[in-house]
C-alpha positions as a Markdown table, in Angstrom:
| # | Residue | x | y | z |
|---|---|---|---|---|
| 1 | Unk | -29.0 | -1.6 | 0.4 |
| 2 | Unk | -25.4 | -1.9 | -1.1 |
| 3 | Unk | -25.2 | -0.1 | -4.5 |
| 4 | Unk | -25.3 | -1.4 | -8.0 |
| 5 | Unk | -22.6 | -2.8 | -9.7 |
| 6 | Unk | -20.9 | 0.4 | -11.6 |
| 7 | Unk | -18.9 | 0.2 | -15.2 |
| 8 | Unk | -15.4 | 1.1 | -13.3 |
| 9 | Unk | -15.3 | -1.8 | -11.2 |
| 10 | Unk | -16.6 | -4.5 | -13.4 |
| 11 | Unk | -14.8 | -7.7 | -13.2 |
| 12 | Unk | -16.9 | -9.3 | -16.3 |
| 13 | Unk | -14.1 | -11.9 | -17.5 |
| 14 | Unk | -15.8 | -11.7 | -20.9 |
| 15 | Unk | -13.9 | -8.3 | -20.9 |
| 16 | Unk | -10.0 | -8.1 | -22.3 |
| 17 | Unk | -8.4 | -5.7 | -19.6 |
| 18 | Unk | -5.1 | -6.8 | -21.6 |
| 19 | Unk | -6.7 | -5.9 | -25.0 |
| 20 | Unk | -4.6 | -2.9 | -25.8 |
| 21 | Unk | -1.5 | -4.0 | -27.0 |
| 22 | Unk | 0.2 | -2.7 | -24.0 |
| 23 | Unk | 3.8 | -3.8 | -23.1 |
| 24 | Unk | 3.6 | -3.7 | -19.6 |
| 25 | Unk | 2.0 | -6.1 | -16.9 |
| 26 | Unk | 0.3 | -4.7 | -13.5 |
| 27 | Unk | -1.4 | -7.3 | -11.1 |
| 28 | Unk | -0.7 | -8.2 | -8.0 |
| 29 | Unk | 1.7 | -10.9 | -8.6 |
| 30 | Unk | 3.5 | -9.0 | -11.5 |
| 31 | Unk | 4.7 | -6.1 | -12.3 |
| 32 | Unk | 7.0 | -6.1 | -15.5 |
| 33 | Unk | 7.7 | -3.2 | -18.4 |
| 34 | Unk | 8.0 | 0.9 | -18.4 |
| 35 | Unk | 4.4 | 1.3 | -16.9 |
| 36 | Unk | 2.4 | 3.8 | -18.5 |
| 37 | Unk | 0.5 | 4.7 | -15.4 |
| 38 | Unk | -2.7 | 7.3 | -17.6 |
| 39 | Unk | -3.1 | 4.1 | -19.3 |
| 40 | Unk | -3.8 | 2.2 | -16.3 |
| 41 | Unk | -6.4 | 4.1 | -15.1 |
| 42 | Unk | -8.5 | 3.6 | -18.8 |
| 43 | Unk | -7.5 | -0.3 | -17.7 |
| 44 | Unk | -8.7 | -0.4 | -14.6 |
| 45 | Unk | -11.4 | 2.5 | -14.6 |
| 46 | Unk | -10.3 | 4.5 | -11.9 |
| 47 | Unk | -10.2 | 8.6 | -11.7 |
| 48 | Unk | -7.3 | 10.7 | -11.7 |
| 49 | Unk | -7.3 | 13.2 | -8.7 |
| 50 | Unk | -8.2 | 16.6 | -9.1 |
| 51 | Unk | -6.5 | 19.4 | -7.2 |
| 52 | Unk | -9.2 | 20.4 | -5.6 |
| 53 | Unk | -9.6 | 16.4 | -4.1 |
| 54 | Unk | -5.3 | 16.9 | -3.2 |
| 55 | Unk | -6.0 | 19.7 | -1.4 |
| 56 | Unk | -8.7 | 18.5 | 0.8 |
| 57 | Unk | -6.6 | 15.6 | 1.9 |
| 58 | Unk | -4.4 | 15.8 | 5.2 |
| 59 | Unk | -1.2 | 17.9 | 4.0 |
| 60 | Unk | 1.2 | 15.5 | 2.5 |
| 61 | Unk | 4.0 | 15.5 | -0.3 |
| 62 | Unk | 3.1 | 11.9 | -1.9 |
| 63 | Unk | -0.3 | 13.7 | -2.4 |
| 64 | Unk | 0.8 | 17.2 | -3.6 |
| 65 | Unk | 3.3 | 15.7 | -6.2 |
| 66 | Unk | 0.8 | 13.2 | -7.0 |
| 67 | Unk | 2.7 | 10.0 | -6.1 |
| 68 | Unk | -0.9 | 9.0 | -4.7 |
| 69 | Unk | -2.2 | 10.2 | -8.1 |
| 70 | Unk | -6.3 | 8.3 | -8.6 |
| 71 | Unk | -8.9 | 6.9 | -6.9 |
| 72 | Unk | -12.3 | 5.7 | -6.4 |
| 73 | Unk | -15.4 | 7.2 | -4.2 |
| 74 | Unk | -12.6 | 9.8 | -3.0 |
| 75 | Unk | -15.3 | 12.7 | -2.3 |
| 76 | Unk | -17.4 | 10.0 | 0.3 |
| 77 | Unk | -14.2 | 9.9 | 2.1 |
| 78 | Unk | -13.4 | 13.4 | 2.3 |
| 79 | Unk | -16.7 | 14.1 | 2.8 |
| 80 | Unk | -16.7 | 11.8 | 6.2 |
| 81 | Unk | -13.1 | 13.1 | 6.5 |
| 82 | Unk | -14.5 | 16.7 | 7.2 |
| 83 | Unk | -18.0 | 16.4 | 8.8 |
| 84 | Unk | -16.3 | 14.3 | 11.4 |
| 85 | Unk | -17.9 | 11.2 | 10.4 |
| 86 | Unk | -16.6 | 7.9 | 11.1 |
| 87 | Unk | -14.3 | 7.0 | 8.7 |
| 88 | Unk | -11.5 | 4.6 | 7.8 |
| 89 | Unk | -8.1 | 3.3 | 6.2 |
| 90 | Unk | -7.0 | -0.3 | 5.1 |
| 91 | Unk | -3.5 | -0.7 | 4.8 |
| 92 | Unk | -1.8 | -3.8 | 4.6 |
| 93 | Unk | 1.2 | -5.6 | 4.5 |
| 94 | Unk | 2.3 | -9.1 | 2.9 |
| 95 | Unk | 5.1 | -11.0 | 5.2 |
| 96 | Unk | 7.1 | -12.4 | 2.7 |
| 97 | Unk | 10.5 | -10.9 | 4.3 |
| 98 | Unk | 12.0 | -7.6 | 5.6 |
| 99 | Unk | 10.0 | -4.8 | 5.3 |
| 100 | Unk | 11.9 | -1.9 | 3.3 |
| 101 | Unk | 11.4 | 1.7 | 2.4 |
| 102 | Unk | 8.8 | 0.9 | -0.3 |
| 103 | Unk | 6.8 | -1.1 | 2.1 |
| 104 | Unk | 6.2 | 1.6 | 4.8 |
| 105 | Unk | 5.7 | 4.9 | 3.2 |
| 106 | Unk | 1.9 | 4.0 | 3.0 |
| 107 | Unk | 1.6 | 3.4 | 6.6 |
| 108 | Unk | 3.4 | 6.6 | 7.4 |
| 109 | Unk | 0.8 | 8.4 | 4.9 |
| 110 | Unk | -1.8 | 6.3 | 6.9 |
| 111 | Unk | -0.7 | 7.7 | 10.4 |
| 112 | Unk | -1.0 | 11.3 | 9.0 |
| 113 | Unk | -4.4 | 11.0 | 8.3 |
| 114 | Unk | -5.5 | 9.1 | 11.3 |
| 115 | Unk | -3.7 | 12.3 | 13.3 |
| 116 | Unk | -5.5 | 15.0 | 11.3 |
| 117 | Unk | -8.5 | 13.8 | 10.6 |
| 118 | Unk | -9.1 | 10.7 | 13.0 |
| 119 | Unk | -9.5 | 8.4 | 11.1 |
| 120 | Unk | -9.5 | 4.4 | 12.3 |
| 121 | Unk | -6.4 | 2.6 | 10.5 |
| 122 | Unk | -6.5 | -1.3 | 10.0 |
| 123 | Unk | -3.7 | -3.0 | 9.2 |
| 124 | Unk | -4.2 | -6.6 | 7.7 |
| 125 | Unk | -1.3 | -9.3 | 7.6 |
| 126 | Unk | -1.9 | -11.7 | 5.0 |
| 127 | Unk | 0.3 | -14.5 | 6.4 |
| 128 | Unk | -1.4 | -17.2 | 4.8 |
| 129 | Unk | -1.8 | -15.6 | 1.4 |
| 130 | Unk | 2.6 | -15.2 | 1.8 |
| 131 | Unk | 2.6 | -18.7 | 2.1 |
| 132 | Unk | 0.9 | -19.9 | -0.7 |
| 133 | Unk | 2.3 | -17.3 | -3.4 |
| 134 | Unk | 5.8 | -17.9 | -1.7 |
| 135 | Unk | 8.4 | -20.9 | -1.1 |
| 136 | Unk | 8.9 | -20.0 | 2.0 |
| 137 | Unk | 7.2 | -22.8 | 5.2 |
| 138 | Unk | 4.8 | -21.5 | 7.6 |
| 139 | Unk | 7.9 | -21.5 | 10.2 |
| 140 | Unk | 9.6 | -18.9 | 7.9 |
| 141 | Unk | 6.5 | -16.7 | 7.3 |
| 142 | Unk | 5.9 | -16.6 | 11.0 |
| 143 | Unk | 9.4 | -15.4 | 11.9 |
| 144 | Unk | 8.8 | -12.6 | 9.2 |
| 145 | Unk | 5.2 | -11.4 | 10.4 |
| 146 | Unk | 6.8 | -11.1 | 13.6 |
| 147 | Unk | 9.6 | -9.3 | 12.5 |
| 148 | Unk | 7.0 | -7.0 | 10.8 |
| 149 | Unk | 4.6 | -6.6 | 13.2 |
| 150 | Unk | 7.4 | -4.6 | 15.0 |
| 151 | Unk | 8.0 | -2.2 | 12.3 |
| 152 | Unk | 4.1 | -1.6 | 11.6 |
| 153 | Unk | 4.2 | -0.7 | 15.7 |
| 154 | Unk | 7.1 | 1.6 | 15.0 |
| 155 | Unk | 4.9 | 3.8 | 12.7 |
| 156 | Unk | 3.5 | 5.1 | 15.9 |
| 157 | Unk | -0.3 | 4.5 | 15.2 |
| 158 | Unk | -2.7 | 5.0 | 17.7 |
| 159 | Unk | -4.0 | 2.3 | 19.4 |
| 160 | Unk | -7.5 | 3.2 | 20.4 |
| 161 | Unk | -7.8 | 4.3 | 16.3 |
| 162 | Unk | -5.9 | 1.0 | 15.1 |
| 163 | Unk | -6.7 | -2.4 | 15.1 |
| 164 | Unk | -3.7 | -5.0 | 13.4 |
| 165 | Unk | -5.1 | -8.5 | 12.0 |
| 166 | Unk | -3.5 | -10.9 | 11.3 |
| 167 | Unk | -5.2 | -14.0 | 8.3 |
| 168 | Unk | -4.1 | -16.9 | 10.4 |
| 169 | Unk | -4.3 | -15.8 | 14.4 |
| 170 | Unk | -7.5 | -14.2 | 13.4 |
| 171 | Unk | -9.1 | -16.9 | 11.5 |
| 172 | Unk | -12.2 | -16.9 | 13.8 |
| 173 | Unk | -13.4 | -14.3 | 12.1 |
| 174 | Unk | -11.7 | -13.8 | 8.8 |
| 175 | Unk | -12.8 | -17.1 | 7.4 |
| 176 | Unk | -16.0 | -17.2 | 8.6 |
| 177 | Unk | -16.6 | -14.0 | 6.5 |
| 178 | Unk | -14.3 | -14.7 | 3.8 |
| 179 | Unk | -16.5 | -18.1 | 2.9 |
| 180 | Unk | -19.1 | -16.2 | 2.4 |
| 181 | Unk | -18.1 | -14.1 | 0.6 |
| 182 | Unk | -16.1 | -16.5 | -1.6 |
| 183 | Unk | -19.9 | -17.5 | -2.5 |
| 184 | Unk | -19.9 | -14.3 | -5.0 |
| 185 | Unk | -16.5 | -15.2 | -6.6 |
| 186 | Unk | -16.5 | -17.3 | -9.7 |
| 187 | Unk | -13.4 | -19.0 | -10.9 |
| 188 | Unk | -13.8 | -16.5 | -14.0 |
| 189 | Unk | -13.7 | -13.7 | -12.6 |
| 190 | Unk | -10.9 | -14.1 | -10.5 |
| 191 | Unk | -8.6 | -15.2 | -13.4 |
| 192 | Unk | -10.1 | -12.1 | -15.6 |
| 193 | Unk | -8.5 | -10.3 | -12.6 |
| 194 | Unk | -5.9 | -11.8 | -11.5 |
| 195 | Unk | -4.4 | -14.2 | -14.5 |
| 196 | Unk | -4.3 | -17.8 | -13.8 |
| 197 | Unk | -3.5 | -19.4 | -10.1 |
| 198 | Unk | -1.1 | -22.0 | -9.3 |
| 199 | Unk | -3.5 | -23.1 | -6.0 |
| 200 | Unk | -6.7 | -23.6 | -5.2 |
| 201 | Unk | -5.6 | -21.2 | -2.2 |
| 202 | Unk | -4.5 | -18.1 | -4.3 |
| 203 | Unk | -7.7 | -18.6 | -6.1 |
| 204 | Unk | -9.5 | -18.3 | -3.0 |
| 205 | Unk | -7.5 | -15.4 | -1.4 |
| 206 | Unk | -9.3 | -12.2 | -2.7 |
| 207 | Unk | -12.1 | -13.3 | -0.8 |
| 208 | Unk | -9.8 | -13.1 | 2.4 |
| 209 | Unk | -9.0 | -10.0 | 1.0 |
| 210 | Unk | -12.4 | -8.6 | 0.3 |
| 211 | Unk | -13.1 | -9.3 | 4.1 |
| 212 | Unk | -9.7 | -7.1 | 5.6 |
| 213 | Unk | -11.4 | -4.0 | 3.2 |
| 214 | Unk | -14.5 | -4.7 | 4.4 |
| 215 | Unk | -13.9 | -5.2 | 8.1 |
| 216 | Unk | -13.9 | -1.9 | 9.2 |
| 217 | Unk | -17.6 | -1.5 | 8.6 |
| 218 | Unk | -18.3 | -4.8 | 10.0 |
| 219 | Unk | -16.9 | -4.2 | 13.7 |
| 220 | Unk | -18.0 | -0.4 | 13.1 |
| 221 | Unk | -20.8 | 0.2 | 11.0 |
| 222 | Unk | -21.4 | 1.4 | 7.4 |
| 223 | Unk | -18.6 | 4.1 | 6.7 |
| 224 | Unk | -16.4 | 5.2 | 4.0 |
| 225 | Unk | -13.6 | 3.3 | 3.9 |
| 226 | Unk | -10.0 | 5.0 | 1.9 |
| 227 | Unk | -7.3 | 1.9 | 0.7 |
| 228 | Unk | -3.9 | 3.4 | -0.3 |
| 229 | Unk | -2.0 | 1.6 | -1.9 |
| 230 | Unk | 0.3 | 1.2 | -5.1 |
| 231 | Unk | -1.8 | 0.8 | -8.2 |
| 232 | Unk | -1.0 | -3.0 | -8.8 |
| 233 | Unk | -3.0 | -4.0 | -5.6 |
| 234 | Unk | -5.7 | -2.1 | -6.8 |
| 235 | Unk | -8.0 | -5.5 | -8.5 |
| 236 | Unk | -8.2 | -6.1 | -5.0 |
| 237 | Unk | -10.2 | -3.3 | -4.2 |
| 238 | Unk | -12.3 | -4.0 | -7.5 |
| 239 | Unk | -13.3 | -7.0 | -6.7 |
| 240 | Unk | -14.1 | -6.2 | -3.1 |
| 241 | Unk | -16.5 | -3.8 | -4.9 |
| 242 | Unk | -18.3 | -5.8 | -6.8 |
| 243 | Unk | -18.9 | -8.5 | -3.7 |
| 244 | Unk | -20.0 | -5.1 | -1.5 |
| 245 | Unk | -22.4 | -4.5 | -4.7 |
| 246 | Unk | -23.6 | -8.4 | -4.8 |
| 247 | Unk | -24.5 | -9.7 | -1.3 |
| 248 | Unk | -26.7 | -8.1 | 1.4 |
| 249 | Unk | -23.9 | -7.1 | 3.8 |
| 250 | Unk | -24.7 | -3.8 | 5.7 |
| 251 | Unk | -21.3 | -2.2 | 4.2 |
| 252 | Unk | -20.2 | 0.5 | 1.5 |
| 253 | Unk | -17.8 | 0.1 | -1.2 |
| 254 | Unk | -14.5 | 0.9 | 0.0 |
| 255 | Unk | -12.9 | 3.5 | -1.9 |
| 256 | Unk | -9.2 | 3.6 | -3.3 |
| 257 | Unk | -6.0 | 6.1 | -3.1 |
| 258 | Unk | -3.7 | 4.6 | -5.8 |
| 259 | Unk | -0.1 | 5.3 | -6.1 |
| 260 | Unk | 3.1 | 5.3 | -8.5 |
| 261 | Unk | 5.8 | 2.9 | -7.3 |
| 262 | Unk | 9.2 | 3.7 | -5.2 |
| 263 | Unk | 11.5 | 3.4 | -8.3 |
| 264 | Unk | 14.2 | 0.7 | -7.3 |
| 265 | Unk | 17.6 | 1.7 | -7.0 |
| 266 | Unk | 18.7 | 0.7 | -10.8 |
| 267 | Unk | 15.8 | 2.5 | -12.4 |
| 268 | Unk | 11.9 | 3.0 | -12.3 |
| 269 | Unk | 9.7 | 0.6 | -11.9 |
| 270 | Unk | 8.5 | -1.4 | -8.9 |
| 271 | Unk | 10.6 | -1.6 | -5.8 |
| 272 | Unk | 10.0 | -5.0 | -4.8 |
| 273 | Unk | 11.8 | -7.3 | -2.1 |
| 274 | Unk | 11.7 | -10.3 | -4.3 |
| 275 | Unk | 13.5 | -8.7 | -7.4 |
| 276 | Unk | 17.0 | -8.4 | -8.4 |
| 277 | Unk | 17.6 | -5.1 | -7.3 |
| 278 | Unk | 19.2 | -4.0 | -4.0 |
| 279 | Unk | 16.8 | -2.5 | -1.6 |
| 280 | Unk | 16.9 | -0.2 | 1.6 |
| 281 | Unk | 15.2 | -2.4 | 4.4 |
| 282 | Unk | 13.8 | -0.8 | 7.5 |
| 283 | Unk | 17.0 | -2.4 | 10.0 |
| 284 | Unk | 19.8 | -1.3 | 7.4 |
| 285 | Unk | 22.5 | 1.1 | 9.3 |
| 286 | Unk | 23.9 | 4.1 | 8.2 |
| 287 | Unk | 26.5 | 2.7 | 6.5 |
| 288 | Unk | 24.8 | -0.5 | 4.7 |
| 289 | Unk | 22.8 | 3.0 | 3.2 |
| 290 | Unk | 25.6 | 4.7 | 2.5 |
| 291 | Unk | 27.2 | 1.7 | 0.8 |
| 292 | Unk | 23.3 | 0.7 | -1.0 |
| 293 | Unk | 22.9 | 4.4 | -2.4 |
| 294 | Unk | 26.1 | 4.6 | -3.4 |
| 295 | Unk | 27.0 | 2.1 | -5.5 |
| 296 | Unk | 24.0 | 1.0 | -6.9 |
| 297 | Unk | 21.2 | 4.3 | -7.1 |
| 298 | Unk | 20.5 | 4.5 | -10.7 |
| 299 | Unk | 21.7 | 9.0 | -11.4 |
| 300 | Unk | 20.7 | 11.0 | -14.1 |
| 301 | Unk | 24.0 | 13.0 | -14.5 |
| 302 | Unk | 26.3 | 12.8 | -16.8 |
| 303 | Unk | 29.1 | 10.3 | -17.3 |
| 304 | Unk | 32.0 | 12.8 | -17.2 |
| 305 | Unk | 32.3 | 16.1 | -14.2 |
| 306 | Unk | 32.9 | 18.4 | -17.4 |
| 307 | Unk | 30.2 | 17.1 | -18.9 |
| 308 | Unk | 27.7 | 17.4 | -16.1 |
| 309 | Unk | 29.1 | 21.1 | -15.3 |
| 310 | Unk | 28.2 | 22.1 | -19.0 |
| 311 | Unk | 24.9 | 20.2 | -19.5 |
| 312 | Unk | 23.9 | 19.3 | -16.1 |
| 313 | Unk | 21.7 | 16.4 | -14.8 |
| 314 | Unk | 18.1 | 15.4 | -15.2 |
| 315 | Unk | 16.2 | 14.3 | -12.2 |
| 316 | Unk | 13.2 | 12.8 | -13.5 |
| 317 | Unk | 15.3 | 9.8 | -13.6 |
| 318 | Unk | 17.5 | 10.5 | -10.9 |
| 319 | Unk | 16.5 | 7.6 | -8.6 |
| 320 | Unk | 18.2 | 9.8 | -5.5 |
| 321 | Unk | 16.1 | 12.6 | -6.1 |
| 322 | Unk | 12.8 | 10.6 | -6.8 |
| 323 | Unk | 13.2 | 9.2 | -2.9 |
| 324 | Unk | 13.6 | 13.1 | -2.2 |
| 325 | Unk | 10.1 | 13.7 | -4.3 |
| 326 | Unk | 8.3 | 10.7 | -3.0 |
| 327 | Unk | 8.6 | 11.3 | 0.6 |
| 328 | Unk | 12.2 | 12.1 | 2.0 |
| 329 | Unk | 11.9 | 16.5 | 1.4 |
| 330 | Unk | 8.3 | 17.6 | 2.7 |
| 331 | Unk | 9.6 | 21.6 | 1.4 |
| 332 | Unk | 8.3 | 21.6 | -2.5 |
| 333 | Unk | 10.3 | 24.9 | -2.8 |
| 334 | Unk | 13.7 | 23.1 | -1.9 |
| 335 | Unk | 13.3 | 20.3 | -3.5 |
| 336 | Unk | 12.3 | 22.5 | -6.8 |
| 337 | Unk | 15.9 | 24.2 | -6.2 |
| 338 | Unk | 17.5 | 21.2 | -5.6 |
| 339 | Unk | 16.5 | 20.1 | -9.8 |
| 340 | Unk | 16.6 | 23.4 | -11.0 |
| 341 | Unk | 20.5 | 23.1 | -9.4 |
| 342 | Unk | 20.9 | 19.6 | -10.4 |
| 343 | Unk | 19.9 | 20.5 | -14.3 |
| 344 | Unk | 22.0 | 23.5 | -14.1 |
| 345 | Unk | 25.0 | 21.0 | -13.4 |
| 346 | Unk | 25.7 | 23.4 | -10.4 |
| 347 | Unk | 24.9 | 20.2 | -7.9 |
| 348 | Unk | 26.5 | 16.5 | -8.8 |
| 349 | Unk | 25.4 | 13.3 | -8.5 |
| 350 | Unk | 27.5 | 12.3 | -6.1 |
| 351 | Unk | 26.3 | 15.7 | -4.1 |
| 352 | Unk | 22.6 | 14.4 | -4.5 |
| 353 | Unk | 23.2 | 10.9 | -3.5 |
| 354 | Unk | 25.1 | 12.4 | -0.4 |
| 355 | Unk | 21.5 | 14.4 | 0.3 |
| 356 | Unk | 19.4 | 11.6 | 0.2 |
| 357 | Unk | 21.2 | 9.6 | 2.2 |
| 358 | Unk | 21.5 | 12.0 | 5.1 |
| 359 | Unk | 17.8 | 12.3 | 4.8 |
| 360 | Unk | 16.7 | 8.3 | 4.5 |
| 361 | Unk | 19.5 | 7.9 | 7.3 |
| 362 | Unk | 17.2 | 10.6 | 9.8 |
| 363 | Unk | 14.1 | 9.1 | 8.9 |
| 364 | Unk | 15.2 | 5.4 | 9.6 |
| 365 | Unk | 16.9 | 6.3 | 12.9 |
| 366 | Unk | 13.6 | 7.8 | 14.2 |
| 367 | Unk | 12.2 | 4.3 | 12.8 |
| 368 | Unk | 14.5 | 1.9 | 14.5 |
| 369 | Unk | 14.4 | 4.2 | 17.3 |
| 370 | Unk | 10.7 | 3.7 | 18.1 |
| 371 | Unk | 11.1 | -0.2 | 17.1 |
| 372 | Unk | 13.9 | -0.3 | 19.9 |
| 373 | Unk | 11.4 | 0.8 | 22.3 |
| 374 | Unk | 8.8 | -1.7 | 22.0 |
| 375 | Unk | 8.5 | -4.7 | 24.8 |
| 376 | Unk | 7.4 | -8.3 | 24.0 |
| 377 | Unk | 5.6 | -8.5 | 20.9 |
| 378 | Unk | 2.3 | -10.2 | 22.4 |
| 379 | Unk | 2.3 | -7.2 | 24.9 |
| 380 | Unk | 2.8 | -4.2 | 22.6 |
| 381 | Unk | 0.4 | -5.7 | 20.2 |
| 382 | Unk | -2.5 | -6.4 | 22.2 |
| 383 | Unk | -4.2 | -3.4 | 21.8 |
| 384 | Unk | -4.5 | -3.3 | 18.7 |
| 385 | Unk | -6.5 | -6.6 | 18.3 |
| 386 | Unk | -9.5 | -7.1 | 18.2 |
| 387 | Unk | -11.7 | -7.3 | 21.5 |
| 388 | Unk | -14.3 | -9.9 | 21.7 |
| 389 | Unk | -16.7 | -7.6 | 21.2 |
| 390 | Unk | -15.4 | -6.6 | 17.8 |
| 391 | Unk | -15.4 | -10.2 | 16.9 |
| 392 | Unk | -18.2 | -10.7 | 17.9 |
| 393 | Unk | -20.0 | -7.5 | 16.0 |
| 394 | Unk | -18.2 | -8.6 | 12.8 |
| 395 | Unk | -19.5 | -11.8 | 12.9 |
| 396 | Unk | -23.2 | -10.5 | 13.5 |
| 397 | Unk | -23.0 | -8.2 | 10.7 |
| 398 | Unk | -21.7 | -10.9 | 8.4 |
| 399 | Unk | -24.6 | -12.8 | 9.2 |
| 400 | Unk | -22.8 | -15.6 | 10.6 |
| 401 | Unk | -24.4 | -18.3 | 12.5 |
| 402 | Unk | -23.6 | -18.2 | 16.2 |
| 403 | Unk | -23.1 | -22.3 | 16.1 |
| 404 | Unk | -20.7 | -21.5 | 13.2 |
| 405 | Unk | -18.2 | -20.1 | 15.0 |
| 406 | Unk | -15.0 | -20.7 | 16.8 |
């Protein structure tokens, strides 16, 4: 039996989430305002990490600086993670355009896993959601799934352990599911999550949702499931949890890894390909880097050399040596050298900026390396699809009609 509905993930839309007079916004659609992300978790009723939880996880910076920071039903996970059980990730990606440096860190953090601890990765493409959040035509959101697809392929995941979906090419058995699991979604509750919808669509979506977190168990079996992602996608994941909790599916709630954003190059806050802010995408050579860093990577140093040689730097808001933190210098001793030097004013700004652009620049040639590599699109991505069989176990397990399907 699925279990009961628990306090954390309530979606009641009786309940304020915005009661606190807070003065930032985190949903899905929008994310606006210094976020204060210990307050988020009393919002959205999700547990910090302990260190003992960091260290169980697969050896990673973003997890032993805490840029993956909380979580829910971590412990099942590990505790599949370790035993050997089955065990899986979610990670997804929205084709609205390029992919950038924000986008792919999770998948990178989703390959780890799957190499240390074997772990099966799905990666949904929400196409159709894309469309009907964006003005963009279907032609348009095509040519940038595809576009997508190859970087997601570039990541190197294994493709007995991986299976890509994709809303719209997969519709035989994402809908099917999806509807009824729409059955358990009131329009209340999805504004109390999500704020109020322009469509009919997006008010349906996080029931297509629901069904990408749940899919693994459906095609596998009842496992614990692990979504990383940045902490504004996490109402997904709530409300996936409370459907798990309502119908008589033969799945688990999926659990939840949730993570601080990629500052954006003129500050923190959420690096996000729809803003103003310039970003690195995944294609960009070494010198459109070069030139993006440059000029516009928000520094903490001073405004004169003098100045900075006397009182030095400070690199919590250095956005050049967050990218360094985040992901881009695995070695916590040299990166703690690299502040200690910045703050002593021994190291400039213009000396950072030149580190963390040899370091993206290495990273993004192995990227575009891999991405050169791949054939046709249809050919390098057909197995990761699902077979028929899958399909067809999915749909059994959703308790869908044999005459009700494609």
């Amino acid at each position: 039996m699925p279990e009961p509905t628990d306090t954390p993930d309530s979606t009641d839309p009786t309940s304020d989430s915005n009661a606190d007079a807070d003065d930032f916004t985190v949903t899905p659609y929008a994310v606006d305002g210094e976020i204060d992300y210990e307050k988020l978790l009393e919002r959205f009723g999700a547990d910090p990490l302990t260190d003992e939880q960091s260290r169980r996880f697969p050896d990673h910076p973003m997890l032993r600086r805490r840029i993956f920071y909380a979580g829910r039903d971590v412990d099942r996970y590990l505790e599949a993670a370790e035993s050997g059980a089955s065990h899986a990730i979610v990670t997804g990606r929205g084709p609205s355009g390029p992919m950038h440096l924000g986008h792919v860190l999770p998948l990178y953090l989703a390959k780890r896993f799957q190499q240390e601890t074997g772990a099966t990765v799905y990666v949904p493409l929400s196409d159709d959601e894309k469309y009907l959040a964006k003005d963009q035509s279907f032609e348009s959101i095509g040519e940038h799934t595809r576009d997508n697809l190859r970087d997601v392929l570039a990541v190197g995941f294994d493709p007995e352990r991986t299976r890509i979906v994709i809303d719209t090419a997969d519709a035989d058995v994402i809908y099917p599911i999806a509807v009824r699991l729409a059955r358990f979604l009131t329009p209340a509750t999805v504004e109390a999550v999500y704020g109020e919808q322009d469509t009919v669509g997006l008010q349906f979506y996080p029931a297509v949702q629901a069904t990408h977190l749940l899919l693994p168990q459906l095609v596998a079996g009842r496992q614990p499931t692990l979504v990383p992602i940045a902490v504004d996608q996490d109402p997904h994941v709530r409300v996936c949890r409370d459907v798990a909790a309502k119908e008589a599916l033969p799945v688990d709630k999926p659990g939840a890894l949730l993570g601080r954003f990629l500052p954006s190059l003129d500050g923190p806050g959420k690096m996000s390909s729809s803003g103003d802010a310039p970003s690195i995408e995944l294609t960009a050579d070494p010198e459109t880097i070069t030139e993006t860093i440059r000029t516009h990577a928000y520094t903490g140093g001073r405004a004169t050399l003098a100045a900075h040689r006397e009182h030095g730097g400070d690199p919590t808001v250095d956005v050049p040596f967050q990218y360094l933190r985040f992901f881009f210098e695995p070695d916590d001793e040299r990166l703690a050298r690299i502040a200690a030097d910045y703050r002593a004013g021994e190291l400039l700004s213009g000396d950072l900026k030149d580190l963390t652009i040899d370091r993206i620049t290495a990273f993004l040639a192995d990227h575009q390396r891999r991405r050169a590599a791949l054939g046709p699109l249809e050919a390098e991505l057909e197995p990761y699809r699902l077979t028929d069989d899958e399909r067809r176990r999915a749909l059994d397990r959703a308790g869908i009609p044999a005459s009700d399907r494609a």
